[in-house]
N, C-alpha and C positions, 0 to 999 in steps of 0.2 A: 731740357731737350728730349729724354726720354718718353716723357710724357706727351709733347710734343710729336715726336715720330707714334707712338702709339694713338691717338688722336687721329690723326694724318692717314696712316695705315687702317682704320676702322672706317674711315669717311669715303678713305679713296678706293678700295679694294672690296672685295665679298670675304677677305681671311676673317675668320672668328679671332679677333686681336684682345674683343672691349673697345673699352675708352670711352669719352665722354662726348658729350657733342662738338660738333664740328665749331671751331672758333679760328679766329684770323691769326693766332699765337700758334695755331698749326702750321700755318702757310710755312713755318720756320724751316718743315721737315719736309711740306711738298716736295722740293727737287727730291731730296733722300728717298720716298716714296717713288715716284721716278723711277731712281737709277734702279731701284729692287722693281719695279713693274719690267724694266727695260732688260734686267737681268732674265727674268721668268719667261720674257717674249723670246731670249735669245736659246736660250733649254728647249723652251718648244718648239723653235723652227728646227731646231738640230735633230728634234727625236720627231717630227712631222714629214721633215726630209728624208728622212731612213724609210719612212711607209709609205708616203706617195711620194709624186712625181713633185718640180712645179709647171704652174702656178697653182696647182689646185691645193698645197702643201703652203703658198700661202694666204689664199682666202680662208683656210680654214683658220689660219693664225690669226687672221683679224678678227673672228671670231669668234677665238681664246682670247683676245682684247677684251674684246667687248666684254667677255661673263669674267672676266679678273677682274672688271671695275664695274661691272654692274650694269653697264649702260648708263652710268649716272650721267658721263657728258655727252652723250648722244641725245638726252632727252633734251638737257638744255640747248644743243642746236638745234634740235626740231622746232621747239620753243624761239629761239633767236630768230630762226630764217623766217616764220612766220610773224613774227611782229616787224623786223625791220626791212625787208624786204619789200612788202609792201606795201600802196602807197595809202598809208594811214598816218590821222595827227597823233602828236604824241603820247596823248592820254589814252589813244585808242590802242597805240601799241605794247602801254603796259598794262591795259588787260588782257592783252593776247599773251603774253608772256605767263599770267595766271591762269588760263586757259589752258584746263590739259588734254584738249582733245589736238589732232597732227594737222594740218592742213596740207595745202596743195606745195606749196615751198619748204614746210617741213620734210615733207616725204623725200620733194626733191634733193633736198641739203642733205639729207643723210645717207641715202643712196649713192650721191655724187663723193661723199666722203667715203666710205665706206671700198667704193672702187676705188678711189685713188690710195687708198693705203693698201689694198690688195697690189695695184699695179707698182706703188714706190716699193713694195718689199721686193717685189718680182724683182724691180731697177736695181735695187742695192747687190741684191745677188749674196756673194758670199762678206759682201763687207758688214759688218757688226758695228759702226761706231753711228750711222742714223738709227738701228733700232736700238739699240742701247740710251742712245740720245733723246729721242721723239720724247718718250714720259717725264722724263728729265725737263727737259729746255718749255714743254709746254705747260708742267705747273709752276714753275718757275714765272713765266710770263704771266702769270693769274697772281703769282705775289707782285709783282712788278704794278699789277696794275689795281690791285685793291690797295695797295699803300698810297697810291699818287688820284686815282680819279673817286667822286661819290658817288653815292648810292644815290638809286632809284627810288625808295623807300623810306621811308622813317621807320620800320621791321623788315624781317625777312633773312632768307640767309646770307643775300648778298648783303645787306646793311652791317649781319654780326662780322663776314670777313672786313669790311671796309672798317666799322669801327675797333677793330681789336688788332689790325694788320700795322706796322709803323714799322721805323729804321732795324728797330733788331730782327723781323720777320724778315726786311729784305735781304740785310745783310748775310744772317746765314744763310736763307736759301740761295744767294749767291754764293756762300762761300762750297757750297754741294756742287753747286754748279762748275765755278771754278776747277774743284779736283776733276768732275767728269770733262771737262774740255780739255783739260792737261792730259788726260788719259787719249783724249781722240788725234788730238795736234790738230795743225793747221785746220781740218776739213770740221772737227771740233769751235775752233776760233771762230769761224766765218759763220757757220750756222747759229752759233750764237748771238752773232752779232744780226741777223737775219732776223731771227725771234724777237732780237726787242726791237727794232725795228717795225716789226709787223705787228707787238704788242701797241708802241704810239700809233700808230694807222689804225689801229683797229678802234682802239679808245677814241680817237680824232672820228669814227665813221659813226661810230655809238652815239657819240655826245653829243653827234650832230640831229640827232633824231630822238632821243630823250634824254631827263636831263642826268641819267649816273647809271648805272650798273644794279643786275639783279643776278643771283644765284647764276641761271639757265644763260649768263651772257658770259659768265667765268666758264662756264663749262663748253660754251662755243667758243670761245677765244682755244680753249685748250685742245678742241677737237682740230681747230685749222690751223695749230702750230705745229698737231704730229702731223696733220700733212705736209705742212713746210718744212719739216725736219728732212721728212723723208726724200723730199722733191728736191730740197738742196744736196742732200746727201747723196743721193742718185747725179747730181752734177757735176759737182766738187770731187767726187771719187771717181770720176773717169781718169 
């Protein structure tokens, strides 16, 4: 498991950790990675809060999102929104997927993300259990769905998580997940239950348009569950 979270922590993060390449035996420690990203987020809204005002204290937060994980999933929705979005066959949208230049839908998807995490931290306000949660619940939902749906590919990175990803990846990253929902309660429960939810919908929306998963669609799954995180979390804590 060590190896594991170090793995996990090198792939998902910019910290200088090591570790080896990224494989679906990591997915184990995704959520764990998570809760330490969701930790980090919550340190810097506290000490961004003391220098500026908001909202402007949390656009900045988003980001420190962003450069703690690199933008790794933001490219993959740039990537997602331009191939399934639109209205292409299927062969054509997994070249667009390989395709690293942004188009018109990429821009938009990420932009559109991008406020809405600015506007859901503004919503949560002083409650801590969606940003704590968001990193959490949404690698989580990328082990959920590498273990159950295939690859797009016969290589690639989404083929290594799919082929290496199985019951014990799930299990413990749910069992990360578990202790962090027991921590949030109720408003905990329900957003979890949100996220896989919105994991099968989203797989059901994929699968309908080609036929498995590539890297860049794990990492758009993961970027529109911290928004659901957020958005439910902003609802449930009224």
């Amino acid at each position: 498991m060590l190896r594991d979270l170090r793995n996990a922590l090198g792939f998902l993060t910019v910290m200088p950790v090591g570790g080896g390449p990224p494989s679906g035996r990591a997915m184990a420690a995704f959520p764990l990675v998570g809760a330490l990203i969701g930790g980090a987020l919550l340190c810097a809204r506290w000490a961004l809060g003391k220098l500026v005002p908001h909202p402007l204290s949390d656009v900045l937060l988003v980001g420190f999102w962003a450069q703690l994980t690199g933008g790794l999933h933001l490219d993959g929705l740039a990537d997602a929104c331009d191939a399934l979005l639109a209205p292409l066959p299927p062969q054509r949208r997994l070249e667009v997927l390989k395709d690293p230049h942004i188009g018109a839908f990429g821009t938009a998807g990420v932009a559109l993300v991008l406020m809405a995490k600015a506007a859901g931290l503004y919503a949560v306000r002083g409650d801590w259990r969606a940003i704590f949660l968001a990193p959490m619940l949404a690698r989580w939902a990328m082990a959920l769905v590498a273990s159950s749906c295939p690859s797009a590919r016969s290589e690639g990175l989404g083929r290594t998580f799919q082929r290496d990803a199985g019951k014990r990846e799930v299990l413990w990253a749910s069992v990360w997940v578990a202790a962090g929902v027991a921590v949030a309660g109720v408003v905990g429960f329900w957003t979890a239950a949100s996220v896989g939810l919105f994991a099968l919908a989203f797989a059901c929306f994929v699968l309908r348009r080609i036929p498995g998963f590539t890297g860049d669609l794990y990492g758009a799954l993961g970027e529109l569950s911290e928004v659901l995180v957020l958005t439910a979390g902003a609802a449930l804590g009224r």
